[in-house]
N, C-alpha and C positions, 0 to 999 in steps of 0.2 A: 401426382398424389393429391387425396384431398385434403384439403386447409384442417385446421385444426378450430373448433367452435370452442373449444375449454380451454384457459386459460393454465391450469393443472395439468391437463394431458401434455401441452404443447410445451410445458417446461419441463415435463419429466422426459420427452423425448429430447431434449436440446441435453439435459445431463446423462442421456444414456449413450452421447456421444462422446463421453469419458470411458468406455469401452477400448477407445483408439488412443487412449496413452498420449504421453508427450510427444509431439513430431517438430522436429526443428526444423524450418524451410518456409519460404515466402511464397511460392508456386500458387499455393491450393488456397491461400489469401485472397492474391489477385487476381486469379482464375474464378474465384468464386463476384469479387468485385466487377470483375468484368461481361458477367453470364447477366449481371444484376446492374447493366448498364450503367453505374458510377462514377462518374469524373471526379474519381476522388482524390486524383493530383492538384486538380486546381482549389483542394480547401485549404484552410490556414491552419498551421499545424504547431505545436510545444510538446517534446515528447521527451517523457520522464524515466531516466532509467537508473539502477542502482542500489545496493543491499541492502540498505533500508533508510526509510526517510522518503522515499518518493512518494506514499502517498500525501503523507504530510505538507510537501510542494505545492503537490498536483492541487489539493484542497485547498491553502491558499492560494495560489493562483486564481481558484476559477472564483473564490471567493471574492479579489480584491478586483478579479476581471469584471466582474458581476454590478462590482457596484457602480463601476467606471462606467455602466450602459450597454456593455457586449455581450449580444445571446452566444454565451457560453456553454461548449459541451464540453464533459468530463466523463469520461474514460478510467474508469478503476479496478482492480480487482487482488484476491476474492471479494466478494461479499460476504458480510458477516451471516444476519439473517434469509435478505432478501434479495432474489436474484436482479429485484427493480435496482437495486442499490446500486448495480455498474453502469448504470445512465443516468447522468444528471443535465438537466440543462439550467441554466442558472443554479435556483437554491430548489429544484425543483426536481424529484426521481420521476421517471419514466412512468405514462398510467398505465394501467391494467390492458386496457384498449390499444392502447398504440402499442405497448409491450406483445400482445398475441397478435398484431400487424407483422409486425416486424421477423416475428419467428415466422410466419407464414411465409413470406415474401421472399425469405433467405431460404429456408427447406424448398421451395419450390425453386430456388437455382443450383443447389445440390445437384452432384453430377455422383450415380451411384458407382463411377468405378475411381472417383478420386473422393471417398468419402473425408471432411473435416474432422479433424478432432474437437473437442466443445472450446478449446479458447481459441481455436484457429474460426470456430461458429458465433462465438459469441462475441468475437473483435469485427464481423462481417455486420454483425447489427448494429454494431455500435458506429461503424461507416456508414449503412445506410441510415439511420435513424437521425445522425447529425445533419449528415449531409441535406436530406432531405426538408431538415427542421432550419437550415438556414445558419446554423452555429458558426460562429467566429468569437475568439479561435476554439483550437479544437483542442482539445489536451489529453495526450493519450500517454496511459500508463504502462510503460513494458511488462509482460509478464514473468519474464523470468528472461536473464540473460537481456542482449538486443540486435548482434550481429544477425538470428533467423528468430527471432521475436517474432509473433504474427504481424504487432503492431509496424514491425521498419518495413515499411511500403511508402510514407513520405520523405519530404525534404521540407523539414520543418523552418517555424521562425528563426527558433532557438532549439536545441538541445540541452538536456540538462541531466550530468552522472551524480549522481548525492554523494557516492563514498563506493568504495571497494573496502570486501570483508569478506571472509571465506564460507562459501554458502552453494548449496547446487551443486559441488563437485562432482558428481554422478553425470550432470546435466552441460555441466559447461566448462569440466576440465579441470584437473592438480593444479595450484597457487594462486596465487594473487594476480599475478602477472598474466595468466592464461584468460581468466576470469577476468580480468581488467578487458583483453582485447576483443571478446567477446560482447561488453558493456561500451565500447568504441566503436563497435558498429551502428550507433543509434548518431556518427559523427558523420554530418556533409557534405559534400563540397558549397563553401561560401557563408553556410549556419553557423553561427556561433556558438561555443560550447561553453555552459555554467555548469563548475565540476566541485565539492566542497573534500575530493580527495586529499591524502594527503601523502602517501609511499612516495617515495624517489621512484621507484621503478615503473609504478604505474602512471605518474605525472610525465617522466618522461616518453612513454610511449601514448599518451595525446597528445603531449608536445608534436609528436613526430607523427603524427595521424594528423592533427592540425596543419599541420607545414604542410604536409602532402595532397590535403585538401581546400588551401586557404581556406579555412574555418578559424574565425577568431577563436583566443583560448582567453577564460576568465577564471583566475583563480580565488577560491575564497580563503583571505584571509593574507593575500598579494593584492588584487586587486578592489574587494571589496571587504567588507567584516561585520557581524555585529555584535556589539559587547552589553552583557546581561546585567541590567540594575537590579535585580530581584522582581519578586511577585507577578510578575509575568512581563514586566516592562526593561526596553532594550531601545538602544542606540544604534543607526545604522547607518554606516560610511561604506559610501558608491562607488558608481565607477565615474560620476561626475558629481552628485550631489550628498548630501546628507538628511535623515529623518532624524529626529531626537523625542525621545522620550513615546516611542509606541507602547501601543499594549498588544498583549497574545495573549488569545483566549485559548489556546492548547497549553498543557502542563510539562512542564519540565526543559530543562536548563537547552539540551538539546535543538530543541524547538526554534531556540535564539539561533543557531547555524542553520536549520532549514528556511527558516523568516528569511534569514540573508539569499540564500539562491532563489527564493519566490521572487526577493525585490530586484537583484541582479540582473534576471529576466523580465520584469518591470520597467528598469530602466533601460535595456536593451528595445523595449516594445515602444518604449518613447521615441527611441529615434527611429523609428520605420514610421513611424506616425502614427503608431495604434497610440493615442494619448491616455494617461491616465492618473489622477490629480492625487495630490496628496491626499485628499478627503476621502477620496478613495479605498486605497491605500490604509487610514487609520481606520475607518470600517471593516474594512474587508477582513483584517488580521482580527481585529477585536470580535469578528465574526464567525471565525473560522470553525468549524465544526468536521473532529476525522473521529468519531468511535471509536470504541475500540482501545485507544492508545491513552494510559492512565488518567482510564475515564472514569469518573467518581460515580457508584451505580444506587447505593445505599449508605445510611450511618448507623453508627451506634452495634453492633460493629461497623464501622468505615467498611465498603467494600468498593477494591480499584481493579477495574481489567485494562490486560496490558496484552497485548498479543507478541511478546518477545518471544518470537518463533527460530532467533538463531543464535549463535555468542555473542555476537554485538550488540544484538539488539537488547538483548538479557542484561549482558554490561551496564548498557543505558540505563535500564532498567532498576538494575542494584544501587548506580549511583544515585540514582532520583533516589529510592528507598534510604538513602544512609544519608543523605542531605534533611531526612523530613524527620525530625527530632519528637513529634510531637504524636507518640502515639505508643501503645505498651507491648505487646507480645503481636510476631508477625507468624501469622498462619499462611499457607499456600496452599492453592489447589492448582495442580498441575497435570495436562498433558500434553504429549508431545508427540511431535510426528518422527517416528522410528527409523526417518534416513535422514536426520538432521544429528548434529553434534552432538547428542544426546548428555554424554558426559559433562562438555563444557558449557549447555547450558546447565544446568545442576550447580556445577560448580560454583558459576556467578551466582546460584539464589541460594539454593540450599544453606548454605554459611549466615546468612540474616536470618532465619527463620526457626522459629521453636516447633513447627508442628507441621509437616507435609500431609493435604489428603493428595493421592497420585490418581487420575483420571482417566478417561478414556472417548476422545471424541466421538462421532458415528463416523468416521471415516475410514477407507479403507488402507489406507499409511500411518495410523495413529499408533503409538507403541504400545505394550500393551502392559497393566498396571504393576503385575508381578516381576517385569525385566525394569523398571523405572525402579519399583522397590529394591530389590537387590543392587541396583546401580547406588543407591541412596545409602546404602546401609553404613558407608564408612564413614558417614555425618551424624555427628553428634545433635539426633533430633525424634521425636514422634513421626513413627511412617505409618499413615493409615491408606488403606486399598480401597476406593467406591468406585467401579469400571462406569456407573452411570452420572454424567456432568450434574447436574440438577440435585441428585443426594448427594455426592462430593462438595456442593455448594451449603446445603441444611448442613452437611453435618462440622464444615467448616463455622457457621453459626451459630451451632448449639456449643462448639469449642471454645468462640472467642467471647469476651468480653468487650463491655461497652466503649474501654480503652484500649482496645486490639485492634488490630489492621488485619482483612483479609485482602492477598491479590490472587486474581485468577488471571494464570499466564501461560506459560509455554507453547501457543498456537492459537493463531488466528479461529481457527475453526474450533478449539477450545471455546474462545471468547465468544465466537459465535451463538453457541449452546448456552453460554450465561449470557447473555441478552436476553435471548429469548427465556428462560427461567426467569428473571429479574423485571422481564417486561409481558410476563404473564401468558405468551404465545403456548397452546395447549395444542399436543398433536403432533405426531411426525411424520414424514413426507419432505417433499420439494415446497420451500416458501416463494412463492410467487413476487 
């Protein structure tokens, strides 16, 4: 087939490979890695899996990796905006150029009778692109689940589960417990495992995945912790040492539990001899940069996106909001993807807020604004309908006051669409 010369064309072909649905299995992974001659066993690998909090990890990680001197690749997704946004090497996204390489390279080992689905395509660039570029280590983000994740094809430094919460059941299974063992396949024989879970039932089953695989188990808040001084600064007891008095440049209380599994697997890298200094380390946190997640975009009215796309993560969410005193009437713009909790997240926001607008990403699993409204109705609040993200945004605006709080939440791909409104991107299509 011929290459692709447009940079536009060759991404809107890699997302029309969202045709083929979610496919569970590692086959069409390493079949595709290995058409496209990749030694991709022999990279160096940290692979992040878990309901939420993983990107958060993953970003410091490559952050504190970064300053310590390691070309670091980073492995994310979704993307908010821009499709470069799921390669990073060091503090740096993927160029325009190397980006239409790399589509090239992979569609030309495409086998048309085992076609990819696009995260099973876009996990294959993100192999060759590292690989290629020389990254150590390599930090890749599960997509969903991790037992047939595209990502579990390695045998990482570390492993690392953030938390089990009820999320994907469609995808990976009834309960906690099903969903936990699913999230246990990203576990190795001999890898160590940084887990900030917390269920009996789930603990005990990588207890016992652990055992089965001598893979160390590290638990937060047994064997590591860090405890929150306010305004972004926290104290952090290891699994040998201690930091005192860090700063985090991400917001909220939370942040302090994912800091701790970043450093856990920090000091785990210490002893394999990937070294890396304290100074580091206070950089790298103070530097850390994840959009998206109660990121301050405008003021007067304040406006904060938060991509709380499930109950927990909303949770999180509400409690930041009810911790931060200083601010008068809360407005929401909300939407949501129509095979998530739907109800319970509502439940977490709706109850802080005076005035809901209900929205409608461009996607094709977004719920749609008159079933969010009617879900809304037994809350005592203003329920306004705008199905387009950007006048949902205005007319949130023209509601609030100079002392009002707006947040736009319920979906990553929500957040998405206010970025780009708030950061002026005119146009729609695939963002390169």
């Amino acid at each position: 087939m011929a290459a692709f010369t447009d940079l536009t064309r060759a991404t809107a072909w890699v997302f029309d490979l969202q045709k083929f649905g979610i496919k569970f299995g590692l086959s069409s992974t390493i079949n595709l890695l290995e058409r496209l001659k990749l030694p991709f066993q022999e990279g160096e690998y940290l692979h992040i899996a878990g309901t939420n909090g993983k990107g958060s990890v993953a970003a410091m990680l490559s952050a504190v990796l970064t300053r310590a001197g390691y070309p670091v690749g980073l492995y994310t997704s979704p993307h908010l905006v821009y499709f470069k946004e799921r390669y990073r090497l060091g503090d740096r996204e993927i160029t325009e150029a190397r980006l239409l390489d790399v589509i090239n390279r992979v569609r030309a080992a495409t086998d048309e009778s085992e076609p990819p689905t696009f995260f099973e395509f876009a996990t294959a660039m993100a192999f060759l692109y590292f690989l290629q570029e020389g990254a150590r280590p390599i930090i890749l983000e599960t997509g969903m689940g991790g037992r047939l994740d595209a990502t579990n094809i390695v045998r990482p430094l570390a492993a690392v589960i953030t938390n089990i919460s009820l999320d994907h059941q469609e995808h990976l299974g009834e309960g906690i417990k099903t969903i936990a063992a699913e999230k246990a396949g990203v576990i190795k024989a001999g890898a160590p495992l940084v887990t900030g879970a917390t269920q009996r039932k789930v603990l005990d089953l990588f207890k016992q995945r652990c055992r089965e695989l001598n893979a160390p188990l590290f638990l937060r808040g047994r064997d590591f912790q860090a405890r929150g001084k306010g305004k972004g600064r926290f104290d952090y007891q290891g699994l040998a040492g201690e930091y005192h008095d860090l700063r985090l440049n991400l917001v909220g209380r939370h942040q302090y539990g994912n800091a701790a599994l970043a450093l856990a697997v920090v000091e785990l890298l210490n002893r394999a001899g990937i070294e890396v200094p304290e100074t580091a380390v206070r950089e790298g946190l103070l530097r850390t940069r994840w959009p998206g997640r109660l990121e301050p975009v405008a003021q007067d009215p304040r406006v904060l996106l938060d991509g709380a796309h499930n109950p927990a993560a909303a949770r999180i969410l509400a409690e930041t909001l009810k911790q931060s005193r200083d601010h008068g009437r809360l407005v929401l713009v909300l939407g949501v993807m129509a095979d998530k909790d739907v109800d319970a997240i509502l439940a977490r926001l709706l109850p802080l807020a005076q005035t809901v607008v209900f929205t409608r990403p461009q996607y094709f699993r977004a719920a749609e604004v008159d079933d969010l409204a009617v879900r809304a109705r037994k809350y005592n609040l203003e329920i306004i309908k705008i199905p387009q993200v950007a006048g949902a945004i205005r007319r949130a605006q023209e509601l609030a006051g100079p002392e009002d709080r707006i947040v736009v939440s319920g979906s990553l791909y929500t957040v998405g669409e206010a970025k780009e409104y708030f950061e002026g991107i005119v146009g729609e299509g695939i963002k390169v």
